[in-house]
C-alpha positions, 0 to 999 in steps of 0.5 A, spaced: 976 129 201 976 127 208 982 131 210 978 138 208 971 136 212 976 134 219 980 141 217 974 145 216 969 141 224 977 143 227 976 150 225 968 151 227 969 148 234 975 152 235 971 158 234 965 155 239 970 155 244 973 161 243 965 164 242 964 160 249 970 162 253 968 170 250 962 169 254 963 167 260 969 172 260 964 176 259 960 175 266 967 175 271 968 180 275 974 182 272 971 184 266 966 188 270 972 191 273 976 192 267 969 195 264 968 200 270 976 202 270 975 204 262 968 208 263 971 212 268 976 214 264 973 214 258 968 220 261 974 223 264 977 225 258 971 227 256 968 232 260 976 233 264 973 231 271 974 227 276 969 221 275 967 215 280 962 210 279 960 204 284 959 198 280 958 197 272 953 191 269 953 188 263 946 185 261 950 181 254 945 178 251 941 185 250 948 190 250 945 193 256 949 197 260 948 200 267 952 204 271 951 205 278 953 211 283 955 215 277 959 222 280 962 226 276 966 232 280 968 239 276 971 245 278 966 246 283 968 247 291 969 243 296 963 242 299 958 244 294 954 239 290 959 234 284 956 237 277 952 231 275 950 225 280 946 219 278 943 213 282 943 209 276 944 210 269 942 205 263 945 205 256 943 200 250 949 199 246 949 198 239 955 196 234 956 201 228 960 199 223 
């Protein structure tokens, strides 16, 4: 009876630390960076343009998002203004499954 109760509090504290080290990763400037470098490339293959952005945020506890410096370049002529540029962008995300 004892060895299914410390098997089962092993397992429940090994998923508080993996939840805990997952949101501290969550807030490292390597995970935003990672963030910025997937979005950009994302919206590359989406539109076919060439996509800059300056700095992503991240609010986790409300799965809000918010991109910064948001330039997206399409075929237009150098000199011209970029297709779409904006200062700030925010985006709710909600998980769908």
């Amino acid at each position: 009876m004892r060895r299914p109760f410390k098997i089962s509090l092993a397992v429940l504290a090994l998923l508080l630390l993996t939840a805990g080290a997952g949101l501290l990763v969550l807030r490292t400037a390597w995970f935003r960076e990672k963030l910025r470098q997937r979005v950009i490339a994302e919206l590359e293959n989406a539109t076919g343009g060439r996509v800059e952005i300056t700095r992503v945020r991240f609010n986790v506890p409300h799965w809000r998002g918010r991109l910064e410096g948001l330039t997206i370049y399409g075929s237009e002529e150098p000199g011209q203004p970029p297709l779409l540029h904006a200062a700030a962008l925010e985006v709710d995300l909600k998980v769908v499954s």
